[in-house]
Structure formats: structure tokens, C-alpha cells
C-alpha positions as CSV (number, residue, x, y, z in Angstrom):
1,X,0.0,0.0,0.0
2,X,1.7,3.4,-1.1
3,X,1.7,6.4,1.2
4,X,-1.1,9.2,0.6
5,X,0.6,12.0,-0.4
6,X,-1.5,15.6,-1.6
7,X,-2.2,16.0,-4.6
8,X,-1.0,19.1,-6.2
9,X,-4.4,20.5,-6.0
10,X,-4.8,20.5,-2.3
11,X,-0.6,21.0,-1.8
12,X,-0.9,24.0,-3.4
13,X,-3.7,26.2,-1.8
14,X,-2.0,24.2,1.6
15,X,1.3,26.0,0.4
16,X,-0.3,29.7,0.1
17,X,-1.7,29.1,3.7
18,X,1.3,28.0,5.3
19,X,3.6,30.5,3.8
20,X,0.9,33.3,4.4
21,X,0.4,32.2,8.3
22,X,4.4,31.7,8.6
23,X,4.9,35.6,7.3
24,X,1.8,36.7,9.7
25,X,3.2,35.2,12.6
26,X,6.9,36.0,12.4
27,X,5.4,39.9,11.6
28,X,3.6,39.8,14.6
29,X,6.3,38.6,16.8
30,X,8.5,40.8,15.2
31,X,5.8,44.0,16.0
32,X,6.0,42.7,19.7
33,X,9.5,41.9,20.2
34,X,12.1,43.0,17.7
35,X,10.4,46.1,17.4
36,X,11.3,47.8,21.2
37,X,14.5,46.9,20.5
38,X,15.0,47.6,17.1
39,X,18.2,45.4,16.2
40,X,19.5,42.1,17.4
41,X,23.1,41.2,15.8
42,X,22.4,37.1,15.6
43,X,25.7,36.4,14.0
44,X,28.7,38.6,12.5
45,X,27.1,39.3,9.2
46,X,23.1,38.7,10.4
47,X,20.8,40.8,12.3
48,X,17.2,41.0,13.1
49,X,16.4,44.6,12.8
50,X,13.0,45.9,12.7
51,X,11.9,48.3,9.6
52,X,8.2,49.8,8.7
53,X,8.7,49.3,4.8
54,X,6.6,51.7,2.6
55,X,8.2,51.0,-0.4
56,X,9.8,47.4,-2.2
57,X,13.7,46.5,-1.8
58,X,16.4,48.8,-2.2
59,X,14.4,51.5,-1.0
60,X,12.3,51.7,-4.3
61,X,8.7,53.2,-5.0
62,X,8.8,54.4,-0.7
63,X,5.4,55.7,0.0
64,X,3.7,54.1,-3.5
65,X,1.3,52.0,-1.4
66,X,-1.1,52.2,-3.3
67,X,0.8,51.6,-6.3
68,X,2.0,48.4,-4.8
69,X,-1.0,47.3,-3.8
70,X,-2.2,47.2,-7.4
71,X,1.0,45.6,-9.0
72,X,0.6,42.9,-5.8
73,X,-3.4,42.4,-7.0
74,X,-2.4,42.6,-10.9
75,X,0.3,40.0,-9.6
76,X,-2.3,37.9,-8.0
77,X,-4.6,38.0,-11.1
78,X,-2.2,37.0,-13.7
79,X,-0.6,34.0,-11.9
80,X,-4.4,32.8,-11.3
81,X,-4.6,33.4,-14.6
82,X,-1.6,31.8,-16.4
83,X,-1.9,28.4,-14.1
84,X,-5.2,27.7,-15.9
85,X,-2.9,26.8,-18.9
86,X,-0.6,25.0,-16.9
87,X,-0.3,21.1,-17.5
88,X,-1.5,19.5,-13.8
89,X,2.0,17.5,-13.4
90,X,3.9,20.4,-13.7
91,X,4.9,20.7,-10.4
92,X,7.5,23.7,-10.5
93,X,5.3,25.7,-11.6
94,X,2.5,25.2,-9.6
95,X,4.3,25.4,-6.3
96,X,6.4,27.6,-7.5
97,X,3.2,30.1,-8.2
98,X,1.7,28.9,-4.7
99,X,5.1,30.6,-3.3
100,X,4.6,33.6,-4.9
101,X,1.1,33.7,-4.2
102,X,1.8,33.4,-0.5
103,X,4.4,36.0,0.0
104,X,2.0,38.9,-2.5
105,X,-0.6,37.7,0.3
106,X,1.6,38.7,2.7
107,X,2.7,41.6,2.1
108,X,-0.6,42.5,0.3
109,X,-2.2,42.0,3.6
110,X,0.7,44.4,5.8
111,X,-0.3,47.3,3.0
112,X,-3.6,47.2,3.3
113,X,-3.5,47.1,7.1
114,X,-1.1,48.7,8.5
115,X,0.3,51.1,5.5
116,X,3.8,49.7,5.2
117,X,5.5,46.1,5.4
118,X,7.4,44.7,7.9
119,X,10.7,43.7,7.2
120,X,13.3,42.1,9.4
121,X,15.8,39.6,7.9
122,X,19.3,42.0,7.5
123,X,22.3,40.3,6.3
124,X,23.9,43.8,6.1
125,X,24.9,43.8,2.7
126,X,21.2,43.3,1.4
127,X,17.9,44.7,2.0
128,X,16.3,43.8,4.9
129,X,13.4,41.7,3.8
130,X,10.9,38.8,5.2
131,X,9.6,35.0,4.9
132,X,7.0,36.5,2.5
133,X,9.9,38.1,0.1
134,X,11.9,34.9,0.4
135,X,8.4,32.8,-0.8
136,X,8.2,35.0,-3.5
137,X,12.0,35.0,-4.9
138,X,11.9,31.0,-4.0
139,X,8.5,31.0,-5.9
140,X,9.5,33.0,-9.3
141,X,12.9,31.0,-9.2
142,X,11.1,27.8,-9.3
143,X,8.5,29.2,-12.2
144,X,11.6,30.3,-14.2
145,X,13.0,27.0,-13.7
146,X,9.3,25.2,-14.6
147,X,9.0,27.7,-17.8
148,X,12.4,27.0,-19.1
149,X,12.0,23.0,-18.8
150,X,8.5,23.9,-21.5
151,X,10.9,25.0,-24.0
């Protein structure tokens, strides 16, 4: 008897969830405890710092909420869209979009409530950013990866 594992049908809405609940939570925590103290140095190149981002990395489009809010929606839309089309077994692609999904979600949901996104993961060097930024890049890496393998 093999093992029951989900299908990609209920893996992927599962996916969105649990990346969307993971950013929620780690926000929150970060809102109640980071945020008093602004910056915790974890390791010589890491830190947890604290930031209330109005804008998207590297300090572009600050204070474009609403602009963001529309390319996260239009974001949303067209990956709904475009995974009509997509073959069922094509697994990259489909997780790769539930990734994506779930990060926009998150950060979608942090601009409509509170006006900015929170942002805490700082390696110094690189913008600080969160679990729903690393979904997304994760997510769009592994549809590049999907799209390439259909040519």
C-alpha cells in the first residue's frame, strides 16, 4: 500500500496558507519583540532589525502604497490566470506560483492594514526583507525554472 501524499491541488492552496500564516506570525512577533529593540546582531554578518517598509527593496517606490497594492493584485490575477494553462504534473510551476502567491498575500495583507510592510531579515549587505519576500523569490525562481524546462 503506497503512502497518501497531496495532490497538487490541495498541496498548493496548503502551500499559500502556510507561507501566508508563517509571514503573519513572524510579523507579529517581530511587531511585539524585535520592534522595542530595534536590532538584534544574531551572528557577525546577520541581524534581526526591525523596519516599517513603505516602499519594495532597495528603497524603491517608498510611499507608493497604493501603487504596490495594485501591482501585488495585478500580480495575483495573472498568476491565477496563467496556471489555468498549466499542464497538472507540472509541479514547479504550480508550487512555484503557490510561493509567490503566499508571500503577495503577505505583504498584500501588511499594506492594506497597516500602510507599510514589515521587514526584518538583514544580512547587512542586502535589503532587509521577510519569509514573504523569500516565498516570493523562492516562488519565481522555481517558475523560471518550470517555464524554461517547457521549451
Amino acid at each position: 500500500m503506497r503512502p497518501m501524499r497531496p495532490s497538487t491541488r490541495l498541496g498548493e492552496p496548503l502551500l499559500v496558507l502556510a507561507v501566508f500564516l508563517a509571514d503573519r506570525a513572524s510579523k507579529l512577533w517581530a511587531q511585539e519583540w524585535l520592534a522595542p529593540v530595534f536590532s538584534l546582531r544574531i551572528l557577525p554578518f546577520f541581524r534581526l532589525t526591525y523596519v516599517e517598509n513603505t516602499g519594495a527593496a532597495w528603497g524603491i517606490f517608498q510611499g507608493r502604497n497604493v501603487l504596490l497594492i495594485a501591482l501585488s493584485v495585478g500580480l495575483l490575477g495573472g498568476l491565477l490566470y496563467m496556471r489555468r494553462g498549466w499542464p497538472k504534473d507540472e509541479k514547479l510551476l504550480h508550487y512555484g506560483a503557490a510561493l509567490v502567491a503566499g508571500g503577495a498575500l503577505g505583504n498584500l495583507y501588511d499594506r492594506i492594514a497597516l500602510g507599510y510592510v514589515i521587514d526584518f531579515f538583514d544580512f547587512i549587505v542586502w535589503p532587509v526583507f521577510n519569509i514573504a519576500d523569500s516565498a516570493i523569490t523562492t516562488g519565481a525562481c522555481l517558475l523560471a525554472f518550470g517555464m524554461r524546462e517547457k521549451r
